[in-house]
C-alpha atoms as a printed R data frame, in Angstrom:
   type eleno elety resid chain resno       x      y       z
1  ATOM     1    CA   UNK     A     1  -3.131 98.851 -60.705
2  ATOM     2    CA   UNK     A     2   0.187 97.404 -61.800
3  ATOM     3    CA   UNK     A     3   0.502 94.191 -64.022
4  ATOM     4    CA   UNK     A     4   2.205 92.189 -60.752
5  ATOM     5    CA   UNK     A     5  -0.453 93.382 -58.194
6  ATOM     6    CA   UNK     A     6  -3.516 92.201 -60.619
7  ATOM     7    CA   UNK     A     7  -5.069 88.875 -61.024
8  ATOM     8    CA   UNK     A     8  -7.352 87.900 -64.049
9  ATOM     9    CA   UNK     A     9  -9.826 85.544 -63.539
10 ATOM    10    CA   UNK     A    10 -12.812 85.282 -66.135
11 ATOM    11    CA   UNK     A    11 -11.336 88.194 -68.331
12 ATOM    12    CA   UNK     A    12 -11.573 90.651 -65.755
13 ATOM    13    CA   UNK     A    13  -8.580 91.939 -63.347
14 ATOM    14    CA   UNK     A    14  -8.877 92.197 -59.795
15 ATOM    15    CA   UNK     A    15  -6.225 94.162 -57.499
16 ATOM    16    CA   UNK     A    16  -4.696 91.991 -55.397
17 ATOM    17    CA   UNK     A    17  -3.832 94.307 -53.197
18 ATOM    18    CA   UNK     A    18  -7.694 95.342 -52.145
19 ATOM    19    CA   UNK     A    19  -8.801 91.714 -51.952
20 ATOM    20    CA   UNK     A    20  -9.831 91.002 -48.156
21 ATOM    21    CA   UNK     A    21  -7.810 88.970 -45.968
22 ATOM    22    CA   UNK     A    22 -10.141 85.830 -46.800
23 ATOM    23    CA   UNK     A    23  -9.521 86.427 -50.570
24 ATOM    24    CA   UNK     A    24  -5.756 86.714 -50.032
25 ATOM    25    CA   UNK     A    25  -6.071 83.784 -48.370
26 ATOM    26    CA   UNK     A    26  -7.987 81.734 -51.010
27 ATOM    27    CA   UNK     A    27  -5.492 83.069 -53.859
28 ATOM    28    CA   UNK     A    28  -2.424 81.472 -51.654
29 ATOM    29    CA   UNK     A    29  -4.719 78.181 -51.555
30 ATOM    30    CA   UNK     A    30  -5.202 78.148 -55.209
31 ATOM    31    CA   UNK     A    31  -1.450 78.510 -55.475
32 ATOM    32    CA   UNK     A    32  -0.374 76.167 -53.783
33 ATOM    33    CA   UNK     A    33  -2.806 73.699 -54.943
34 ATOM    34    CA   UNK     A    34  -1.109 74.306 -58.234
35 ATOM    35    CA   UNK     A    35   1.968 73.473 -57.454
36 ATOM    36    CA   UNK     A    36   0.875 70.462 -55.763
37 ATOM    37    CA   UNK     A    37  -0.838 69.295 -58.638
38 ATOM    38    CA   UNK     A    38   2.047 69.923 -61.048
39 ATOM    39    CA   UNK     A    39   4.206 67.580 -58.197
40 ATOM    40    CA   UNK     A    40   1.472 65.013 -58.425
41 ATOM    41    CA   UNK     A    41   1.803 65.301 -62.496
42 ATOM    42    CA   UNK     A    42   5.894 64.667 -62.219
43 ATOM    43    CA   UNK     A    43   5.088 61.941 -59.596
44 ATOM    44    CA   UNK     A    44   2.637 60.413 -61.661
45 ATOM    45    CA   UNK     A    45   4.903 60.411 -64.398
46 ATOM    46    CA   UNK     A    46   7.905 59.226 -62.481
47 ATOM    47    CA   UNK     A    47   6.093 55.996 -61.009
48 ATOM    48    CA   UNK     A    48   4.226 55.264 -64.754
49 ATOM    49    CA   UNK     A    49   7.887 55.338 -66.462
50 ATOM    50    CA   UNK     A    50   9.215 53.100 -63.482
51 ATOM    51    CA   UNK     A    51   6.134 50.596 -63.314
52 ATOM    52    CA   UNK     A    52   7.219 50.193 -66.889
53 ATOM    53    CA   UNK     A    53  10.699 49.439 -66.313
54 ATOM    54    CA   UNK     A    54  10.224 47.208 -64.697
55 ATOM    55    CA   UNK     A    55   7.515 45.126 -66.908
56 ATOM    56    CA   UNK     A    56  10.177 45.575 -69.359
57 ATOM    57    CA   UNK     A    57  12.585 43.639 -66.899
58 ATOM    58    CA   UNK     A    58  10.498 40.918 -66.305
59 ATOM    59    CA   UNK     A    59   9.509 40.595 -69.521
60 ATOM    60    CA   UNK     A    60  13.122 39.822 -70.827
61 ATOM    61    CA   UNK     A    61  14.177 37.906 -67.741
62 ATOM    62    CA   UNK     A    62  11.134 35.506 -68.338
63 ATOM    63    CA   UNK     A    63  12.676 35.448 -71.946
64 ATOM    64    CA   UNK     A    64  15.689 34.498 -70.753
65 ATOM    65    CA   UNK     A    65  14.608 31.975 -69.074
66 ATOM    66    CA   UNK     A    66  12.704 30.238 -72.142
């Protein structure tokens, strides 16, 4: 079994290329529910750093205005 064809899971490697169909399957969900949650992450951080800009703006333009 060769390091790129083998998944670990629990400590113990499985050959990717004998998993069925359904498990093949199931790997490519886990995948790309990965990278989905990594965009959700840099989304998340993106709107939390923009909310905050703009607190920050109407913070000092109430200032301003005192």
């Amino acid at each position: 079994m060769s390091e790129e064809n083998a998944l670990e899971i629990d400590g113990v490697k499985h050959n990717i290329d004998e998993m069925t169909d359904q498990q093949k399957a199931m790997l490519k969900h886990v995948a790309d529910l990965e990278q989905k949650l990594a965009n959700a992450r840099f989304n998340l951080d993106q709107l939390q750093f923009s909310r905050q800009a703009f607190i920050d703006a109407l913070k000092a333009s109430l200032n301003e205005k005192s």
